[in-house]
N, C-alpha and C positions, 0 to 999 in steps of 0.2 A: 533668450531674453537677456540683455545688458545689464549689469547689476554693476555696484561698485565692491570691491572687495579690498582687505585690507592686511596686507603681510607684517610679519616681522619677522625680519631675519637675521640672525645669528651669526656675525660672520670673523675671520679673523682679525686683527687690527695694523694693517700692513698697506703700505703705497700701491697704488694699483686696482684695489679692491672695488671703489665704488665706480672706479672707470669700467672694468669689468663686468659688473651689475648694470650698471647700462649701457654698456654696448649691445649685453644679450637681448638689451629690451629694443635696440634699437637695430638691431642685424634682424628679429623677427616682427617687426614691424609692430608693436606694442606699443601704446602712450601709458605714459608715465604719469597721473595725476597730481601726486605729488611723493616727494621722496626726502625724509629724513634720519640724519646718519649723523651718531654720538659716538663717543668711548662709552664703555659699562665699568661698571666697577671694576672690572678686570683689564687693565691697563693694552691686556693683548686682544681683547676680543671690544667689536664695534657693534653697535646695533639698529639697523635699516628699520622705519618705517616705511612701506610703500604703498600708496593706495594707486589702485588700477582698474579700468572697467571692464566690461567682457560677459560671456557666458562661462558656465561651468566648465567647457573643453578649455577655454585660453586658460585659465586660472590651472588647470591639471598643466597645461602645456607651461606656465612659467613656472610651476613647482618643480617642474620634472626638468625643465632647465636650470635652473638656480641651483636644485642640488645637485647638480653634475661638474660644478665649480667647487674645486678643490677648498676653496676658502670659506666657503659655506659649511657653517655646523649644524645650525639647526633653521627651519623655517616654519612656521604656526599662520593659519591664517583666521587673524581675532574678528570673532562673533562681535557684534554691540553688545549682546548678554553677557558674555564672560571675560568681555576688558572694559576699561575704565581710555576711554577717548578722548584726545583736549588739539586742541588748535591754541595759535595765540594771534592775535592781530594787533596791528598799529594805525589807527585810523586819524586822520586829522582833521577837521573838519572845521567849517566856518562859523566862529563864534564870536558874533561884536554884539555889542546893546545887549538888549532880551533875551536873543536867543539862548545866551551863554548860561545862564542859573536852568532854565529848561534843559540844557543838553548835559548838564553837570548832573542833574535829577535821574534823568535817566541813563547813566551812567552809573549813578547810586544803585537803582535798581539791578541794573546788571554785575552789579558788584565787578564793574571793570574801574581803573584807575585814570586818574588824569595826571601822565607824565611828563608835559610840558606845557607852558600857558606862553601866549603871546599876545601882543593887544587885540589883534582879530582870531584865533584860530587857536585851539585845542590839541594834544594829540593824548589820546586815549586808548589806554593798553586793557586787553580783556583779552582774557583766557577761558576756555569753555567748550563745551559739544558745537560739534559746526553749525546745527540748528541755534543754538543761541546767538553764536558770533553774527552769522545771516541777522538775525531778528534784530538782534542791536544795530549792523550797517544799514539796514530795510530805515530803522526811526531815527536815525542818523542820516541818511541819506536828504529830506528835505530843505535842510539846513548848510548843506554844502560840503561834500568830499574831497578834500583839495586832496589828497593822497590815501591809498592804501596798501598794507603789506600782510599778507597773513603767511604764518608757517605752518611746515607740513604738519600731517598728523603724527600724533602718537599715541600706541597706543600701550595699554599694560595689562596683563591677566587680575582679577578681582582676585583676592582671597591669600593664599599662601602659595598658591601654584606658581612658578619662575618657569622662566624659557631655559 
């Protein structure tokens, strides 16, 4: 059965590094859901999120690949229970007359932000579990989308536990 799953990976902070991380996905025929890659605190080491879908054998099979890359230090693959998950999105959508104090409202509710106004059209930043982002673009969508951008996921361990 397909599930989605969700890595983070540990890796060193060096040229080359995220080409290599997906070549390997793309030499075994794997898709890539989505894929996000920072510096950490530590100036030399980066840090991959990567969500991918599959069954239990592909997810063994890209673990056992990834750490076989020298520049891979560590790799976790975060439960919803035991990380803290956020997306962010950039939504613009079509807001003249009426619509606009209604899509501002529920905006409010979402506790997402309005970071630019123009006479017709909005663009509205929200940050959140992918279920909410969905549920905001779902009551946003009848009002008009003129653009969207979401980034990948991240994720972080709950509590005091670090990668």
């Amino acid at each position: 059965m397909e599930k989605k799953y969700v890595l983070s990976v540990l890796v060193e902070n060096h040229a080359g590094v995220l080409s290599r991380v997906s070549g390997l996905f793309s030499r075994r025929g794997y898709n890539i859901d989505s894929l996000t890659v920072c510096e950490t605190s530590e100036e030399d080491k980066s840090r991959m999120t990567i969500v991918v879908r599959g069954d239990e054998y592909i997810l063994e099979q890209i673990e056992k690949q990834l750490s076989k890359l020298v520049e891979v230090i560590s790799i976790k693959n975060c439960s919803k229970s035991e990380t803290t998950q956020r997306i962010t999105a950039l939504i613009k959508v079509k807001a003249g007359g009426a619509n606009r104090g209604v899509i501002i409202e529920t905006c409010e509710i979402f506790r997402a932000h309005i970071v630019d106004v123009a006479e017709n059209s909005l663009i509205v930043e929200a940050t959140g579990s992918e279920d909410k982002i969905d549920s905001l673009i779902r009551l946003l969508e009848p009002y008009g989308i003129l653009e969207l951008l979401k980034s990948g996921l991240i994720a972080m361990d709950r509590g005091e536990k670090t990668m």
